[in-house]
C-alpha positions as CSV (number, residue, x, y, z in Angstrom):
1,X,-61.0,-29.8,-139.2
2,X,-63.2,-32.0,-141.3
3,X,-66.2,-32.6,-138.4
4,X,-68.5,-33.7,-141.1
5,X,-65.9,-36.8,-141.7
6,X,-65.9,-37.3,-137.7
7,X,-69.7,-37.5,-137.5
8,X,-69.6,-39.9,-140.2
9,X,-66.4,-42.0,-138.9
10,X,-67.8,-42.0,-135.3
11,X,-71.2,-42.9,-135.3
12,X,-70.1,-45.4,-137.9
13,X,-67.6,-46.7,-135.1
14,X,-70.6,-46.8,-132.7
15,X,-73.3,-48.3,-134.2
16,X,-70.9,-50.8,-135.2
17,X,-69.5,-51.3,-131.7
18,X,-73.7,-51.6,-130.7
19,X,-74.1,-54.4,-133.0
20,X,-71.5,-56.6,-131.0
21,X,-73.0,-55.4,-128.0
22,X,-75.7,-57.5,-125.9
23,X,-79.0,-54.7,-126.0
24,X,-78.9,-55.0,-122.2
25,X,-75.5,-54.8,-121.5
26,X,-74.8,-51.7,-119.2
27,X,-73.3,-48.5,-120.3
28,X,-70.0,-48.4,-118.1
29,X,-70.2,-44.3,-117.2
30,X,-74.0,-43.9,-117.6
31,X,-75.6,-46.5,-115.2
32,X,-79.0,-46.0,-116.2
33,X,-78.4,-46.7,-119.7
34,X,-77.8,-50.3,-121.7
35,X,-76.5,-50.7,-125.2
36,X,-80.1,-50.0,-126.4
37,X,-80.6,-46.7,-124.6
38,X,-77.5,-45.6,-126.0
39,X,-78.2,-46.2,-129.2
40,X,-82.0,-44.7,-129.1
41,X,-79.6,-41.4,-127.3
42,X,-77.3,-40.8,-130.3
43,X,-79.8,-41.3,-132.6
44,X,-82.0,-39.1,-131.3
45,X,-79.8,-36.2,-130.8
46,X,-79.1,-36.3,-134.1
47,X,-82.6,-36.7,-135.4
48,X,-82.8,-33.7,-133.3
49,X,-80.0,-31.4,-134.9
50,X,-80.9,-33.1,-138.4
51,X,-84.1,-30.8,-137.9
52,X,-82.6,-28.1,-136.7
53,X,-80.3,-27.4,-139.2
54,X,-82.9,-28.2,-141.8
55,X,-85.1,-25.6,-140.6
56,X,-82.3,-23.3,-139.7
57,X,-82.2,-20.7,-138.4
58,X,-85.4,-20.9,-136.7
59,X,-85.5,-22.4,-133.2
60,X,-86.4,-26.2,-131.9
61,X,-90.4,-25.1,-131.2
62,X,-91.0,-26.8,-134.7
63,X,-88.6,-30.0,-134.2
64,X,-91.1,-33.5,-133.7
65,X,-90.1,-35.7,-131.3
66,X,-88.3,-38.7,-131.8
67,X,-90.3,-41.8,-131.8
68,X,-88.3,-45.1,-130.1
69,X,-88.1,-48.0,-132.1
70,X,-88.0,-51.3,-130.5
71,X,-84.5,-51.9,-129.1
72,X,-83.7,-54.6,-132.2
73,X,-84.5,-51.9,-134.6
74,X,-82.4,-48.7,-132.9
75,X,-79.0,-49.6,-134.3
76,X,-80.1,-49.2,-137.5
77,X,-82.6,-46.3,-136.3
78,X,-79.1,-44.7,-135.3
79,X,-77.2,-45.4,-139.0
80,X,-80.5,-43.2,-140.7
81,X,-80.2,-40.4,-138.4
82,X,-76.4,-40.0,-139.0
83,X,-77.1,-39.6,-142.7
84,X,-79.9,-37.5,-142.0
85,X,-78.0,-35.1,-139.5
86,X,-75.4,-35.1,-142.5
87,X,-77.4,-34.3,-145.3
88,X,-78.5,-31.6,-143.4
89,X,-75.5,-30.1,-142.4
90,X,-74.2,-30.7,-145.6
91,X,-76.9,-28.4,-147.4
92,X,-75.8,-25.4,-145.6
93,X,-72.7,-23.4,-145.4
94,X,-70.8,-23.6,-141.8
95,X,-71.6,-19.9,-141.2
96,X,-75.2,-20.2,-141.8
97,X,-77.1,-18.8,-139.0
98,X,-78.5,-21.8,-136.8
99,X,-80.2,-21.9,-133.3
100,X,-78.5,-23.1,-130.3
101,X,-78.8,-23.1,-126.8
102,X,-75.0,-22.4,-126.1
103,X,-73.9,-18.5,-126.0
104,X,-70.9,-19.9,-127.8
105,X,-73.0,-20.9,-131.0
106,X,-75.1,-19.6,-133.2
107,X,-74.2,-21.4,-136.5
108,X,-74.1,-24.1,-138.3
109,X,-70.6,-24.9,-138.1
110,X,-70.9,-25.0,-134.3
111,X,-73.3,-27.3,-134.5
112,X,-71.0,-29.5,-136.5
113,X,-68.0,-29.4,-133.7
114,X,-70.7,-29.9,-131.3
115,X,-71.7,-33.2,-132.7
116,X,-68.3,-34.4,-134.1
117,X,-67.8,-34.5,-130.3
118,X,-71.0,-35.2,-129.0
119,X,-70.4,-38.7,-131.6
120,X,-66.6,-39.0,-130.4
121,X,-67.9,-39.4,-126.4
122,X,-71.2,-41.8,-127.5
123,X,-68.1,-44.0,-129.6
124,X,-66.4,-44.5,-126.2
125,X,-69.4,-45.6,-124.2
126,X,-70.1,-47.8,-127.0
127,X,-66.8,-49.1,-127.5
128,X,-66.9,-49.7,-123.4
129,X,-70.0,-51.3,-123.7
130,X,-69.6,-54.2,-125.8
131,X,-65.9,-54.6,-124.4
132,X,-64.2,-53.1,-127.1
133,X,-60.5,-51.6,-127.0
134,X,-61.6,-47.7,-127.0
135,X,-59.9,-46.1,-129.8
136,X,-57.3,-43.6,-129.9
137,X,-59.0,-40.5,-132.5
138,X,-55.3,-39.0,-132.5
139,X,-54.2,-36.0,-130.5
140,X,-55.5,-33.4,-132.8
141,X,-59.1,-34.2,-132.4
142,X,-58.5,-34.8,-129.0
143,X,-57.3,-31.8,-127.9
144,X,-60.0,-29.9,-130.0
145,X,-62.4,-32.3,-127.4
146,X,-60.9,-30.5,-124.5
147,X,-61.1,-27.4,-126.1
148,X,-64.9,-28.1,-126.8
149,X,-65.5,-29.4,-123.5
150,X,-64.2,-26.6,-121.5
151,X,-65.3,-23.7,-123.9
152,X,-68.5,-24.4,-124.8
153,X,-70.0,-27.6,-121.9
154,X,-68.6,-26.0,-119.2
155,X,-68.0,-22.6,-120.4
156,X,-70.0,-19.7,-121.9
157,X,-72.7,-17.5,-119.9
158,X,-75.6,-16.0,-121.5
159,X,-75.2,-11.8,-122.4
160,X,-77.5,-11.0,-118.9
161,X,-75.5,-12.7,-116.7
162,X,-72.5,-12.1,-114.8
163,X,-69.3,-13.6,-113.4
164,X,-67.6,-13.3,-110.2
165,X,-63.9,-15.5,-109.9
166,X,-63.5,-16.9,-106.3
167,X,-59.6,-17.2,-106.8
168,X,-59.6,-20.7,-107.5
169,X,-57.5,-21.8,-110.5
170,X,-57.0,-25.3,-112.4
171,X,-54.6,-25.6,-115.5
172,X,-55.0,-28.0,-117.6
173,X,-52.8,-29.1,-120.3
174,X,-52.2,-31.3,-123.3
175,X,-48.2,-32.7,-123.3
176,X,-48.5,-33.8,-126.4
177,X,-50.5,-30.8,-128.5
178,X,-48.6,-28.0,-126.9
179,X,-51.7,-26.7,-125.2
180,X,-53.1,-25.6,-122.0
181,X,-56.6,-24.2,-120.5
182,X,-57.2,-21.9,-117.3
183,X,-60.5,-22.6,-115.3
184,X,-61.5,-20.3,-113.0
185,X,-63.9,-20.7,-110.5
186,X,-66.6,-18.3,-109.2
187,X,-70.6,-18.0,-109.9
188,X,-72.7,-16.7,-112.0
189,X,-75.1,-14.1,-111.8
190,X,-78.5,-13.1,-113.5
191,X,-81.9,-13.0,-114.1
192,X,-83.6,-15.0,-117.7
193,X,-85.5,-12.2,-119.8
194,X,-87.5,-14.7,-120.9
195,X,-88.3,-16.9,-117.2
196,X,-87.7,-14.0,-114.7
197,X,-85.6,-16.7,-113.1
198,X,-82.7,-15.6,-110.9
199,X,-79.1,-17.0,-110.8
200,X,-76.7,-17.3,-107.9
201,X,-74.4,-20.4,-108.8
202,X,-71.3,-22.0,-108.9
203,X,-69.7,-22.7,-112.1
204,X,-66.0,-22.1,-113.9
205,X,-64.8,-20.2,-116.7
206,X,-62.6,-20.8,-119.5
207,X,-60.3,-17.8,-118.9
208,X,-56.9,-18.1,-120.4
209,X,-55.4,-20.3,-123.1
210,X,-51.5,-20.5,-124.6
211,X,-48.6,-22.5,-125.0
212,X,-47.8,-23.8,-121.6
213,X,-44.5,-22.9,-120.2
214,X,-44.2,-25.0,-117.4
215,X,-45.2,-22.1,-114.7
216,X,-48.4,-23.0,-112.1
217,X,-47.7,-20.3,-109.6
218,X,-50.8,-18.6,-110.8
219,X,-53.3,-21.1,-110.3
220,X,-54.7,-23.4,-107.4
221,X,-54.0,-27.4,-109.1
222,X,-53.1,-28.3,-112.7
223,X,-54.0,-31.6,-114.5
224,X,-51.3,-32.3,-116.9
225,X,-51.5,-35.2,-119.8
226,X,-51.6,-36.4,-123.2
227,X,-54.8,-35.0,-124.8
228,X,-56.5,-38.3,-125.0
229,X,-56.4,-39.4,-121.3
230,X,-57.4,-35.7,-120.9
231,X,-60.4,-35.7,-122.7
232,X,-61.6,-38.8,-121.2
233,X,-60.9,-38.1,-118.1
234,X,-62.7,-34.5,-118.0
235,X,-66.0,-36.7,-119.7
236,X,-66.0,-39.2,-117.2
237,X,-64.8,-41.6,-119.5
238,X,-61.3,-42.7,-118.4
239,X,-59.7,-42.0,-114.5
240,X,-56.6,-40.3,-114.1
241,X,-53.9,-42.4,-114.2
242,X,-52.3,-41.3,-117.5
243,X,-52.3,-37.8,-115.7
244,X,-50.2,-35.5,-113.5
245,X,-51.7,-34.1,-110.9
246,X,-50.2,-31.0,-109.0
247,X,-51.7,-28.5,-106.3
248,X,-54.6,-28.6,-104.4
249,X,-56.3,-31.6,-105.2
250,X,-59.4,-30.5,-104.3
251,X,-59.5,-27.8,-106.5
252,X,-59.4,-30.5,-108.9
253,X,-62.2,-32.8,-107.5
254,X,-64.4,-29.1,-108.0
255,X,-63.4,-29.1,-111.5
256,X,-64.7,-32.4,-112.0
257,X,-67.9,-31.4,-110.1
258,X,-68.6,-28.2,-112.2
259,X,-68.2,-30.4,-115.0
260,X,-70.7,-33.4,-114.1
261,X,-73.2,-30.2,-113.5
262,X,-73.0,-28.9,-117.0
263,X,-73.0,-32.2,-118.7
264,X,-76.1,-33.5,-117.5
């Protein structure tokens, strides 16, 4: 998948859909934010990564903070630190070492899914924002969301800690890309090398994937849908009426939960 292209195409779609957008108008699923606190967010987690990459692989210690412009200025603020983010990713190869602080990264290329997406979910709230019909990125793309979502946001312990499943299953599936997710539900255990902090808590685990044949006597709920309505449903983004709900529905309300937890 060409994320570079997504980067470009979505933050393109958002700072466009921020132009429209009155700088105070509220930011439908983040109620502390307005159309210029948006923009200032994207932009700066991509100033972020742009100097992450660039100084790949070491770590953020180096990375200078982002300065924020005055609210008329952060629009165009946000356009610059797209094409700084992809200049940088475009000087290295996708299997170039690279900090991150997910388990499931690592590289540079992971770091490029991470912020096709992270520019996909920012488009929405933008789109949202100025009142915008939210657009459709096609099922393919979509479904990769889900995948990203639940594999690496919600997904992925450290090597020092450990899990322990509490029984409680939710499938999820995409009708319309022939896919399906397991989350399983259990904690986490550990102490940081590095803090000396201890962990005892709650959290889900990606823990199956494959083609779904139409059995959920193994888990607790499922959550069944086109990969869309999926994606921005599991972001907060969009409710659950283009989905199928079956099982314990509670088991589904701790999915959503877990999730709010790891994407704060």
């Amino acid at each position: 998948m060409d994320y570079a292209g997504v980067i470009a195409e979505e933050s393109a779609r958002a700072a466009d859909a921020l132009a429209e957008a009155p700088l105070t108008a509220q930011v439908p699923s983040c109620a502390d934010w307005d159309a210029a606190d948006l923009a200032y967010h994207l932009g700066e987690v991509q100033d972020f990564w742009s100097q992450i990459v660039g100084n790949a692989p070491a770590g953020p210690d180096d990375a200078q903070d982002t300065e924020r412009r005055p609210d008329d200025e952060l629009v165009a603020f946000l356009r610059t630190r797209t094409q700084a983010l992809l200049g940088a990713l475009a000087a290295h190869d996708p299997d170039d070492p690279c900090w991150s602080w997910s388990a499931t990264g690592g590289t540079v290329g992971w770091v490029l899914r991470r912020q096709a997406h992270e520019a996909l979910v920012h488009r929405v709230d933008a789109e949202q924002t100025a009142g915008l019909p939210v657009v459709d990125p096609g099922t393919e793309l979509a479904a990769d969301g889900v995948d990203e979502m639940l594999g690496v946001m919600v997904s992925g312990l450290p090597a020092w800690a450990s899990f322990t499943a509490d029984g409680q299953r939710v499938r999820l599936v995409a009708t319309d890309a022939d896919r399906q997710w397991v989350m399983a539900f259990g904690r986490f255990h550990g102490t940081s090398p590095t803090t000396g902090t201890e962990y005892d808590e709650e959290c889900a685990e990606l823990v199956g994937e494959a083609p779904w044949e139409g059995e959920d006597q193994d888990v607790t709920a499922a959550v069944a849908g086109p990969a869309w309505d999926l994606e921005l449903w599991l972001w907060g983004r969009g409710g659950a009426d283009g989905l199928t709900v079956t099982g314990d529905r509670a088991a589904v309300d701790r999915l959503r939960a877990v999730i709010v937890e790891s994407t704060q």
